[in-house]
C-alpha positions in Angstrom: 190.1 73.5 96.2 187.4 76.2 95.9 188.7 76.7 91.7 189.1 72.4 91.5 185.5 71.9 92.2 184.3 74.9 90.4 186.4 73.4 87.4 185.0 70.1 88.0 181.4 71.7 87.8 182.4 73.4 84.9 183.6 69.9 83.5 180.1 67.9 84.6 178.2 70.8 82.6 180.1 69.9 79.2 179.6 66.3 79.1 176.2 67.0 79.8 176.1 69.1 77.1 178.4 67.0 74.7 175.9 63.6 75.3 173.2 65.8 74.8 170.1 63.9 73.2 166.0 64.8 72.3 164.1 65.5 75.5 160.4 64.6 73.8 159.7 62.9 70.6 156.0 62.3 69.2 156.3 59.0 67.0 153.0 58.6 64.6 152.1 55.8 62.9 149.9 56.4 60.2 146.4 55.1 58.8 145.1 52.3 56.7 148.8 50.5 55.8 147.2 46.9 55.4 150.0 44.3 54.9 152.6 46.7 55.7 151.5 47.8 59.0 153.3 45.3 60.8 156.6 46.4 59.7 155.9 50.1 60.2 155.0 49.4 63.7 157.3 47.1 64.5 160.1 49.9 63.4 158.3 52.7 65.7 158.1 50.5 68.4 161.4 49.8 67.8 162.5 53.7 68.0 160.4 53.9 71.0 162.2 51.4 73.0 165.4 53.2 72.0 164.5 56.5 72.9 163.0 55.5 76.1 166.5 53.4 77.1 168.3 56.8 76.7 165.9 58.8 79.0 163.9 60.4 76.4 160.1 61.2 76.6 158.2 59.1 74.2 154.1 59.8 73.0 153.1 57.3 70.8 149.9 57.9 68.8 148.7 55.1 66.9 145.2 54.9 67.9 142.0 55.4 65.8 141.2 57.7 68.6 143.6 59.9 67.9 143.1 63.6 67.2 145.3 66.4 65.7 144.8 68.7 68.8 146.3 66.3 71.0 149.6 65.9 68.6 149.5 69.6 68.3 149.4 69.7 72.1 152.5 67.3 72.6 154.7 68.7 69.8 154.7 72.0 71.0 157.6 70.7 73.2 159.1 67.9 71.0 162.4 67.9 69.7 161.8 64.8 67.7 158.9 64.0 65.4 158.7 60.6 63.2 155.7 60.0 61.0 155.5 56.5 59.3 153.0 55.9 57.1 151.0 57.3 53.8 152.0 60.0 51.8 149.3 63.1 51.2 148.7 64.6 47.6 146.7 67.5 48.4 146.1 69.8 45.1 148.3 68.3 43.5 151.5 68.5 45.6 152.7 66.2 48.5 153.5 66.8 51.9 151.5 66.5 55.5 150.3 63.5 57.0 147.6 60.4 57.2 146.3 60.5 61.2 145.6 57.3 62.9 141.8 58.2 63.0 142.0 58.4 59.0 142.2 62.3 59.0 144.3 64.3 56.2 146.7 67.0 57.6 148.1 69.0 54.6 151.4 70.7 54.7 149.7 74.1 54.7 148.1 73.1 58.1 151.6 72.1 59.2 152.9 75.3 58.6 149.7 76.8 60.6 148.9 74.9 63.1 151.9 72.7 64.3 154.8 74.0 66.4 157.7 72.1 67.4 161.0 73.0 69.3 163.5 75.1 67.6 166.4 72.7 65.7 164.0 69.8 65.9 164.4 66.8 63.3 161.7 65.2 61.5 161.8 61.6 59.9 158.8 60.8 57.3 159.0 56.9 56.9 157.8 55.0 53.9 156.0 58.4 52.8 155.2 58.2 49.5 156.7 61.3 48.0 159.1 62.5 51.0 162.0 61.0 49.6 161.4 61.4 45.8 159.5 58.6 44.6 156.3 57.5 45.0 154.1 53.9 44.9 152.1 55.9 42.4 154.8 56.7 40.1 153.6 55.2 37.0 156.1 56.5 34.9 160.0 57.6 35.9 160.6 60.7 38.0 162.7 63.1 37.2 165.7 64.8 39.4 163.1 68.4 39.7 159.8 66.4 40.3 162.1 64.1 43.2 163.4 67.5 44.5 160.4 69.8 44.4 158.1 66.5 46.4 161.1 66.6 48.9 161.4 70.3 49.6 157.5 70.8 49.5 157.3 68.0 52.8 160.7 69.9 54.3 159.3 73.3 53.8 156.9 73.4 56.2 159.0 72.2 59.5 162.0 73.8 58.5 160.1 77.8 57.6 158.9 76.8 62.0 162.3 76.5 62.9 163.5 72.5 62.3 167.0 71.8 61.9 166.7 69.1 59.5 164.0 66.7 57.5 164.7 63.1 56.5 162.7 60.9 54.6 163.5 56.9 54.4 161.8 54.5 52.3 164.2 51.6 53.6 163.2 49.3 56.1 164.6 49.8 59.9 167.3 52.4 58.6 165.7 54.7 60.9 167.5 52.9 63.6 170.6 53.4 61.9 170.1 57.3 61.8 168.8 57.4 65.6 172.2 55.5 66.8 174.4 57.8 64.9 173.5 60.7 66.4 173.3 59.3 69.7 176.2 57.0 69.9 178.8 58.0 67.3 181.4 60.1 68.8 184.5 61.7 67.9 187.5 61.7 70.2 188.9 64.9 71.2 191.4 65.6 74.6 191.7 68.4 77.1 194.7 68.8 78.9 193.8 70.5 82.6 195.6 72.9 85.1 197.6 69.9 86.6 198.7 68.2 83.8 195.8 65.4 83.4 194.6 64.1 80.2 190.6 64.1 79.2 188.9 62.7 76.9 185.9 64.1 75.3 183.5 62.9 73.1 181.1 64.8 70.2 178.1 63.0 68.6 177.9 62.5 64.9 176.2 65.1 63.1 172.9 64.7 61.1 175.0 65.0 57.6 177.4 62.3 59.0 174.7 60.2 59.4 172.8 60.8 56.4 176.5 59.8 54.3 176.8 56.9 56.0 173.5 56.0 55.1 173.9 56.3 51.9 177.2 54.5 51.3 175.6 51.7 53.2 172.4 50.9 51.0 174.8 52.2 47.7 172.5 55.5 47.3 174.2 58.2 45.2 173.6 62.0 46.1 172.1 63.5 42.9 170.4 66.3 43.7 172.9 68.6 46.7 172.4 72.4 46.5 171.5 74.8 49.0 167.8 75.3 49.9 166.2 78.2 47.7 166.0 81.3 49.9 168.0 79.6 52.6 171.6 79.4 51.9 172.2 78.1 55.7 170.0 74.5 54.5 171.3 72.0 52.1 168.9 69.7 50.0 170.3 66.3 49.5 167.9 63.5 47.1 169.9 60.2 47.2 168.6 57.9 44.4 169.0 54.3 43.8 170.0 53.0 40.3 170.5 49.4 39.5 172.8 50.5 36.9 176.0 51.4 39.3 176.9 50.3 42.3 179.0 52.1 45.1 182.7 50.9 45.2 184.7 51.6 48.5 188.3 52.2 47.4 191.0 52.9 50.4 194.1 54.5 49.2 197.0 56.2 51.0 197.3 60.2 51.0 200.8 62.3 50.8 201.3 62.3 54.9 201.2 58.1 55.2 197.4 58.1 56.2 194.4 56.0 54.4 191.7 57.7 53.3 188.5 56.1 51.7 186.5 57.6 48.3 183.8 56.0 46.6 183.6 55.4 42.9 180.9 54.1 40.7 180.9 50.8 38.9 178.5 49.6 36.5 176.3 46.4 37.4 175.0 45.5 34.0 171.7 45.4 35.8 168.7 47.3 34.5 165.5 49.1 36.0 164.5 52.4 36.8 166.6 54.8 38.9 164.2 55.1 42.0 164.5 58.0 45.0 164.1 56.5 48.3 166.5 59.0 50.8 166.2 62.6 51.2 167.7 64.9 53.5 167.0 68.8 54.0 168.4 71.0 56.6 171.6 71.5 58.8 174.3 69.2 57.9 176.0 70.2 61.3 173.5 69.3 63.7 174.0 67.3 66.6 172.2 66.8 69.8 
């Protein structure tokens, strides 16, 4: 009896561990957004609600009041940051944030002065730059100037110890990230002492989601290499081009099973090729 409940302990300690999920997160919602305000708060709020159903610990700054100490203050334990709102060109590059109260953070302050938990993940929403592109693009971007914007927002979260940075420039998909990792599991069994069966459950990773996502709003990766002087991170800028779409093709392997590719299929559509999803860090993560 003495080995059965020490087992059983042992047992309660993994599932804890295998539905794991962010302790803290600091959601920010950025400054002057005029007509699109209402859609980036509605989002956050959104995400806030979410978090807070699953037991996590939710600060919310919106507030012209707002000041950088305090978000210093209540990162510093976070395990989950989300910034939604303007993109910062500071000197020429991108990267940091537009506070509630109007002030400019730049990524080199970042760096400095802000201090999350180890293997944290950051989503910039609607961040001009993060992802690529930019409202102030006036002509096309290419595949280095999309990377280079992306890593110079990653770099500064990811050198203080981040597992992973994602930027979205699609509506509410930030949603579809968060209930990935916290509800997509994959099945595994255990088999114990006296012969019972267990099921166990792993959530998604980061990368799983971050695929999915991208088959879903037919975003092609065209940019996937390992982060320069970090072979451990991999930089991923999906792009949208109305020129191809994603095809889903199911197709039966040599053992009898489906399996599912994507090809690309031109639309006969025109416009520019636009980058609106980005992903840099550890494909593996999971909470």
């Amino acid at each position: 009896m003495k080995y059965l409940f020490v087992f059983i302990l042992l047992l309660a300690l993994s599932f804890n561990s295998l539905f794991a999920s962010p302790s803290k997160a600091v959601l920010i919602l950025g400054a002057k957004l005029g007509a699109s305000k209402m859609q980036f708060e509605k989002e956050l709020l959104q995400v806030k609600q979410l978090l807070y159903d699953e037991g996590v610990s939710v600060t919310y700054f919106a507030s012209p009041n707002t000041n950088w100490q305090e978000i210093k203050r209540q990162a510093a334990d976070a395990d989950l940051l989300i910034y939604s709102g303007h993109g910062v060109l500071f000197d020429g590059s991108y990267g940091g944030f537009l506070l509630p109260n109007g002030q400019i953070i730049t990524s080199d302050q970042v760096y400095r002065e802000m201090k999350l938990k180890q293997n944290a993940l950051v989503f910039f929403l609607h961040t001009c730059g993060s992802a690529g592109s930019s409202a102030a693009d006036l002509t096309p971007v290419s595949e280095n100037l999309a990377q280079n914007r992306v890593i110079n927002y990653a770099n500064p979260f990811i050198r203080n110890g981040a597992a992973a940075v994602i930027a979205v420039n699609w509506n509410d998909q930030i949603l579809s990230f968060l209930n990935d990792m916290l509800y997509s599991m994959q099945m595994d069994t255990m088999t114990t002492e006296e012969g019972d069966t267990i099921y166990l459950r792993n959530a998604g990773t980061i990368g799983d989601a971050y695929l999915r996502i991208c088959n879903d709003l037919n975003q092609s990766i065209d940019i996937s290499s390992p982060l320069p002087a970090n072979d451990e991170m991999m930089v991923y800028v999906s792009h949208n081009d109305p020129r191809f779409e994603r095809v889903s093709i199911a197709a039966l392997d040599e053992s009898g099973n489906y399996t599912e590719y994507y090809r690309m299929q031109e639309t006969g559509k025109k416009g520019p090729i636009s980058y609106d999803l980005s992903f840099v860090g550890k494909t593996k993560f999971s909470w």
